[in-house]
C-alpha positions as CSV (number, residue, x, y, z in Angstrom):
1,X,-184.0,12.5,-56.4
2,X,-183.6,14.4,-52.9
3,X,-184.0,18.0,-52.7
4,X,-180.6,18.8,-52.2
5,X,-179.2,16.8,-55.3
6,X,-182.1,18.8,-57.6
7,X,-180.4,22.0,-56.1
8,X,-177.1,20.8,-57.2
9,X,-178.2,19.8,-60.7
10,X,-179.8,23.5,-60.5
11,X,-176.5,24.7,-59.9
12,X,-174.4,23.1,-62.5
13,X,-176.7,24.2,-64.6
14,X,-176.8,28.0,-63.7
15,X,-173.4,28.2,-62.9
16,X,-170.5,27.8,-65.3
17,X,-167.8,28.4,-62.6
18,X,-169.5,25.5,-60.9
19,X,-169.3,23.6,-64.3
20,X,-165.7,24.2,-64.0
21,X,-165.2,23.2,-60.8
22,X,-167.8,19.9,-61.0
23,X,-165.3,18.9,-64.0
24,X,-161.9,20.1,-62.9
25,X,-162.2,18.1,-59.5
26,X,-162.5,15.1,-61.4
27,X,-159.8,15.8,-63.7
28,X,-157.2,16.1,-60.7
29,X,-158.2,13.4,-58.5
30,X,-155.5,11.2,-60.1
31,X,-153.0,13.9,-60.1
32,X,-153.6,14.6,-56.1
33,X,-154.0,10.7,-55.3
34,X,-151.9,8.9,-57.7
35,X,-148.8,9.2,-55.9
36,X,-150.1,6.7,-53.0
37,X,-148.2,4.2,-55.2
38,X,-145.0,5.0,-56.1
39,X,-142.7,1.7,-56.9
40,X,-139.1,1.9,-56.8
41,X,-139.1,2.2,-60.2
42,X,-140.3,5.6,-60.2
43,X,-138.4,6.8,-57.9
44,X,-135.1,5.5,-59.6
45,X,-136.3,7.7,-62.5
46,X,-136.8,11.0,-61.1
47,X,-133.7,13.2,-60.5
48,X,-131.4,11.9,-58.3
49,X,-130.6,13.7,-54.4
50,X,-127.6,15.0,-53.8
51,X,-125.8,12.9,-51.0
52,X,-124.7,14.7,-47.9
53,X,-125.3,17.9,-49.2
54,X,-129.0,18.7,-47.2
55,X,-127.6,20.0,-44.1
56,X,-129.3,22.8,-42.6
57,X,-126.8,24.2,-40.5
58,X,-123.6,23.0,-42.5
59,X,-125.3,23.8,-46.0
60,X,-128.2,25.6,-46.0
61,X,-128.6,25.9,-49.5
62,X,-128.2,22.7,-49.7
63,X,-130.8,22.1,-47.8
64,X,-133.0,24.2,-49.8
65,X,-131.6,22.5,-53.0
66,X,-132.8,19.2,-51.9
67,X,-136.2,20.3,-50.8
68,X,-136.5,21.9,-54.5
69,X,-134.8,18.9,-56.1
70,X,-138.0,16.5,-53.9
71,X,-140.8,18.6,-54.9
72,X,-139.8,18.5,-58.5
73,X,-139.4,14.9,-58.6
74,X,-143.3,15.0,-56.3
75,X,-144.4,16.9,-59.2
76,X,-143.2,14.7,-62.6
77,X,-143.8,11.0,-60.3
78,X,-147.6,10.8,-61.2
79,X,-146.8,11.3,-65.0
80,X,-144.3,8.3,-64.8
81,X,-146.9,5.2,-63.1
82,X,-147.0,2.4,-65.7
83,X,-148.5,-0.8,-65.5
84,X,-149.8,-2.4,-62.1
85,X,-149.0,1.3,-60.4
86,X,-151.0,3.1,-63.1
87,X,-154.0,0.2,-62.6
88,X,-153.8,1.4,-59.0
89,X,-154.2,5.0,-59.7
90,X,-157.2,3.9,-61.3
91,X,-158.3,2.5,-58.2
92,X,-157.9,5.4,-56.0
93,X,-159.6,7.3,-59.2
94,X,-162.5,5.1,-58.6
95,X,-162.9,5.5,-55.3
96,X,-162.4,9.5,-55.2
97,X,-165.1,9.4,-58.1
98,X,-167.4,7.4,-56.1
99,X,-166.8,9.4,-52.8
100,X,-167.6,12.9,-54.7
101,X,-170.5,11.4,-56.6
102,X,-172.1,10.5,-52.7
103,X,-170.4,13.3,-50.8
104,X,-174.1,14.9,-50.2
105,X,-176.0,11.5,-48.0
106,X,-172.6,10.2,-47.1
107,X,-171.8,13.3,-45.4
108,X,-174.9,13.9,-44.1
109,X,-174.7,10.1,-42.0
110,X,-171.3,10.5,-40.4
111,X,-172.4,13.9,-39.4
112,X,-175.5,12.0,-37.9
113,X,-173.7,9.3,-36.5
114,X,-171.8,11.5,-34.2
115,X,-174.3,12.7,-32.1
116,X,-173.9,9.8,-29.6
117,X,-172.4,6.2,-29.2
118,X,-169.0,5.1,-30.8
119,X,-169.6,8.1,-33.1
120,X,-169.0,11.0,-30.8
121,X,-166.3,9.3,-29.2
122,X,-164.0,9.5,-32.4
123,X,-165.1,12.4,-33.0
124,X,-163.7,13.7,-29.7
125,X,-160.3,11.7,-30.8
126,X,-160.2,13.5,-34.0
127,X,-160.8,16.9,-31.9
128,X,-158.4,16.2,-29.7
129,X,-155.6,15.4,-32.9
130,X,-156.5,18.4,-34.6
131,X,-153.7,20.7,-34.3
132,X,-151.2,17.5,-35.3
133,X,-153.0,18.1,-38.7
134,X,-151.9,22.4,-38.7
135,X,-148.5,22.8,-39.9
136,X,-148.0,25.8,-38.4
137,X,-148.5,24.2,-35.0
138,X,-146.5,20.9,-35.8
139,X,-143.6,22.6,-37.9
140,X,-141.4,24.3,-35.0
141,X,-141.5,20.8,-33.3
142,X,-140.1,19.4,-36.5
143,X,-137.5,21.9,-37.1
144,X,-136.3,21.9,-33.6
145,X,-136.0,18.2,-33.9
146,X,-134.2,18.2,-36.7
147,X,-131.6,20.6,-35.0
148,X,-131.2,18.9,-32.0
149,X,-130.9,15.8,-33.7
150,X,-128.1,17.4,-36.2
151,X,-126.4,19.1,-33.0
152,X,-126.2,15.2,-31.4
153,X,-125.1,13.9,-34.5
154,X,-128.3,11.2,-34.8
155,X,-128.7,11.3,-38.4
156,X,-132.1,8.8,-38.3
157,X,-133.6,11.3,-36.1
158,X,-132.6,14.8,-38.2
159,X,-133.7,12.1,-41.6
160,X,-136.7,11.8,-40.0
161,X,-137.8,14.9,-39.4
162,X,-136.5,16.1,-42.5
163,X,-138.6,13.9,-43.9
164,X,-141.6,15.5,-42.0
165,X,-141.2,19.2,-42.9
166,X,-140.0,18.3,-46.8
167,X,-143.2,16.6,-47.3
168,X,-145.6,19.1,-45.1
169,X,-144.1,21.8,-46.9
170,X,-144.4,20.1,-50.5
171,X,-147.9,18.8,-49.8
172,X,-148.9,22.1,-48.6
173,X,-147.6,24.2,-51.5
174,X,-149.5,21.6,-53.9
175,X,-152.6,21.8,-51.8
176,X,-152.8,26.0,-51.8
177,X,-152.6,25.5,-55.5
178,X,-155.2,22.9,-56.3
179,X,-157.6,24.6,-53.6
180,X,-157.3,28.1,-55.5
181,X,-158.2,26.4,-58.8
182,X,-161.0,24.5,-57.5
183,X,-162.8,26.3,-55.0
184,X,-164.5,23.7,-53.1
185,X,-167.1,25.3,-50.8
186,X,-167.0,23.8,-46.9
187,X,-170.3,22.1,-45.5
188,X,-170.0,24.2,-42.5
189,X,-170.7,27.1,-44.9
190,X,-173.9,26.0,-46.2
191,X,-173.0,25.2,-49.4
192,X,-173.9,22.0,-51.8
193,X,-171.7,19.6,-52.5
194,X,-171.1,21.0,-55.7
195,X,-170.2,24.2,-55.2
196,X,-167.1,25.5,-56.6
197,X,-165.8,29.7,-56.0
198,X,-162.1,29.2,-57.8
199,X,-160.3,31.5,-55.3
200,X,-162.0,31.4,-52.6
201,X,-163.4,27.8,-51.7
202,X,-160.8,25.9,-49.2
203,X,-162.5,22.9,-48.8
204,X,-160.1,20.4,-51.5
205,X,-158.4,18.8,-50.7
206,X,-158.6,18.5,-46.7
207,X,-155.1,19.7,-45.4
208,X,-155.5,18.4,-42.0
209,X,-155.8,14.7,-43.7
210,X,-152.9,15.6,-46.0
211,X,-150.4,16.9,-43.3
212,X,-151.5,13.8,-40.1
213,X,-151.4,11.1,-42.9
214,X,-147.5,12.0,-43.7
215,X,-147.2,11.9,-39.9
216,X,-148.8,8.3,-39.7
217,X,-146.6,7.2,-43.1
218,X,-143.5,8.6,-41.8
219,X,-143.7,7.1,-38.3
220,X,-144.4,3.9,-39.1
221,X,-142.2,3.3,-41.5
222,X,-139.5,4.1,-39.6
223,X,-141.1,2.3,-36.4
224,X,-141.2,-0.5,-38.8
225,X,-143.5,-2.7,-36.5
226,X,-147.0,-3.2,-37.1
227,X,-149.0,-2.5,-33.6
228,X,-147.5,1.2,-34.4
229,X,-149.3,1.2,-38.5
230,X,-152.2,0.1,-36.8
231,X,-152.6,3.0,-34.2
232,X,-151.3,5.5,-36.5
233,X,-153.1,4.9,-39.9
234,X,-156.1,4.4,-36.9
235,X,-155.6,7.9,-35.7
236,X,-155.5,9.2,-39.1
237,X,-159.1,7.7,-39.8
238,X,-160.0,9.2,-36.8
239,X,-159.1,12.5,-38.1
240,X,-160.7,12.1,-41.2
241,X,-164.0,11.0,-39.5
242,X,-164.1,14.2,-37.5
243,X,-162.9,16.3,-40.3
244,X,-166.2,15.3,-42.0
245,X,-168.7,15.0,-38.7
246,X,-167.5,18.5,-37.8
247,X,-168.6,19.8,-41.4
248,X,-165.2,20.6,-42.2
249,X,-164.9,18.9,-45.3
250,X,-166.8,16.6,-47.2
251,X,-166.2,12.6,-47.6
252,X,-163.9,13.0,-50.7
253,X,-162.0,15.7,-49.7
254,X,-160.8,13.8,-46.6
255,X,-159.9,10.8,-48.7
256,X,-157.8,13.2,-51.4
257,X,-156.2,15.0,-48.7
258,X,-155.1,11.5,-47.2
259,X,-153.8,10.4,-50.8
260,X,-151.9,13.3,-51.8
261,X,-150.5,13.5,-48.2
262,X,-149.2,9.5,-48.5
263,X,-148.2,10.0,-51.3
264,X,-145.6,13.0,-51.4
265,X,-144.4,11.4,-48.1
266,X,-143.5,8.4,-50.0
267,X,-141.2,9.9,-52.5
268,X,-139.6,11.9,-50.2
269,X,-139.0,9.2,-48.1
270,X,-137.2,7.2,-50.4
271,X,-135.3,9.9,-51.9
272,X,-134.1,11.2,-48.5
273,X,-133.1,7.7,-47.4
274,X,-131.2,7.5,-50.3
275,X,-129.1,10.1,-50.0
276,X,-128.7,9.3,-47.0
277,X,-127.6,6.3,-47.0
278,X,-130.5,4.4,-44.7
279,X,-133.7,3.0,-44.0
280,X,-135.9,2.7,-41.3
281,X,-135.0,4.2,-37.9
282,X,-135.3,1.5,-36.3
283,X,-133.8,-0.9,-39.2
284,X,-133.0,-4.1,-37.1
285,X,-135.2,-6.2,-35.4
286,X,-134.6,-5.9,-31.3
287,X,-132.0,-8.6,-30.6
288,X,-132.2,-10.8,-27.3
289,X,-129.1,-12.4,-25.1
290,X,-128.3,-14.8,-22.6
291,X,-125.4,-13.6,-20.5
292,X,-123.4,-17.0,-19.9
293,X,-121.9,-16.0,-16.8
294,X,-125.1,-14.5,-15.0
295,X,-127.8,-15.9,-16.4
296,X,-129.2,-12.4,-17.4
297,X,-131.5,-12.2,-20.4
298,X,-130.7,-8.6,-22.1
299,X,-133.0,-6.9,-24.8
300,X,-131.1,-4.9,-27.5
301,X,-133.0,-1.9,-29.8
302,X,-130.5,-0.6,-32.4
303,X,-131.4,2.9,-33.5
304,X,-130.4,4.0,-36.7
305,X,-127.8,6.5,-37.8
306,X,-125.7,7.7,-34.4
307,X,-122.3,9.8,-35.6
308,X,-119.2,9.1,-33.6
C-alpha cells in the first residue's frame, strides 16, 4: 500500500465527517449519474409541459412555471429507471465506484502526463474551453439568444437555448446541493482523495464537466450529424482531462459532473421539444436538386421552427 492510500485509511479512521463523506459519495453516484439514460418511457411518466406557455417575454411566468415543472420531473426521473435503464445505472454506478476507488494514482498520471507531448496539448484545449464550462460566463450568451431568436420568430433557435439555460440552471442548483452535503476537498488544495469538509469542500461533482457536457448533448442533437458528436463529446473529454491535469478535480468527479450534466439535459430536451412541438434543429436531412432548365445543382438545409 502507497503512503498516500495509508494516510487515507488514517483518515477514515480519525475522522467521522470523512466517514460520512467516504459513504455518502457512494450512495449518490447513481442519483447524480443515473439520469444519462432516460428512455422515452420515463419521460412520458413525469408531469407533462405545458405547451406554448414558456415564453419569456409573452409569459414570463410561464416561463418560470416550465423551468420548475423540468426540474421536478429532473428530480423524480432517477427513481422511475426499470429494467435495461436501471441495468445501465448500474453501469455508470460501476464505473463512478471504480473511478473514486483509483482517484489517488489515476490522478496522479494524467497530472504526469501533461507535462509534455499529446498531454499538454489537451491540456491547453481544455484551458482554452474553460470559461464555456462557467455559467456565469456562458448564460448572457444564452439568454440573449433566446431573445433574439423569440424577437425573429425562430422558435428552434429560442428551443434551443432554452434548452441550454433550463438545464445549466437545473444542473447547477442540483450540483450546489450535493457539493454542500459532500464536501469533496480539491487536489489543488492538498488534500487526499478522501477528504470530505460537508460545507465547505467544492470539488463533487465537477461543474465545469456538468455545464460543457449539456453544451456538447444539446448541440449535437440538434446538429443531428455525427462529425459534430464527435468534436463535441471530443471537446468535452478535453475539458475533463484538464479539469483533472490542472488539479481541479479528481478522476471521478469529472466523470459525475459529465453524467449528471447529460443527463438533466436529456430530460429537458425531450420535455421542451414536446411542448414544443419539434425535434432536432436541423430535423431534415440537407436535400439536393438538379435545375432542369440550367443544369444547376442546388443544396437545400431546412432549419427548424421559423414563424411566419
Amino acid at each position: 500500500m502507497t503512503a498516500q492510500g495509508r494516510d487515507g485509511d488514517l483518515l477514515l479512521r480519525r475522522s467521522p465527517r470523512a466517514r460520512i463523506g467516504a459513504r455518502a459519495v457512494l450512495a449518490v453516484l447513481g442519483v447524480l449519474a443515473s439520469l444519462s439514460w432516460t428512455p422515452a418511457s420515463l419521460i412520458a411518466q413525469s408531469p407533462p409541459p405545458d405547451p406554448d406557455r414558456d415564453d419569456l417575454l409573452d409569459r414570463p411566468h410561464g416561463f418560470v412555471a416550465a423551468f420548475v415543472s423540468d426540474a421536478w420531473a429532473s428530480t423524480i426521473a432517477p427513481f422511475q429507471l426499470r429494467g435495461n435503464d436501471a441495468w445501465a445505472l448500474g453501469g455508470v454506478l460501476a464505473i463512478g465506484t471504480l473511478l473514486y476507488a483509483a482517484d489517488g494514482p489515476l490522478s496522479a498520471d494524467i497530472v504526469e502526463s501533461a507535462d509534455g507531448g499529446l498531454g499538454r496539448h489537451i491540456e491547453s484545449l481544455g484551458e482554452t474551453l474553460d470559461p464555456m464550462g462557467l455559467m456565469g460566463k456562458t448564460n448572457p450568451y444564452w439568454i440573449a439568444g433566446m431573445l433574439v431568436s423569440d424577437l425573429a420568430g425562430w422558435e428552434g433557435g429560442e428551443l434551443v437555448f432554452k434548452e441550454l439555460l433550463f438545464s445549466h440552471w437545473i444542473a447547477g442548483l442540483g450540483r450546489q446541493g450535493m457539493r454542500r452535503v459532500l464536501g469533496r476537498r480539491r487536489p489543488d488544495e492538498g488534500a487526499d482523495p478522501r477528504t470530505f469538509d460537508p460545507g465547505e469542500g467544492t470539488a463533487l461533482p465537477s461543474g465545469h464537466m456538468a455545464t460543457f457536457t449539456q453544451v456538447a448533448a444539446i448541440l449535437s442533437h440538434h446538429i443531428d450529424r455525427w462529425p459534430a458528436t464527435v468534436a463535441l463529446y471530443g471537446l468535452a473529454g478535453a475539458m475533463a482531462y484538464e479539469r483533472v491535469s490542472s488539479e481541479k478535480h479528481w478522476a471521478s468527479d469529472a466523470w459525475i459532473g459529465a453524467a449528471w450534466g447529460w443527463g438533466v439535459a436529456q430530460v429537458v430536451m425531450a420535455r421542451r421539444e414536446e411542448s414544443a412541438g419539434m425535434g432536432s434543429l436541423f430535423g431534415r436531412e440537407p436535400s439536393l436538386a438538379v435545375d432542369p432548365q440550367t443544369g444547376g445543382i442546388g443544396l437545400t438545409f431546412r432549419f427548424s421552427g421559423w414563424r411566419p
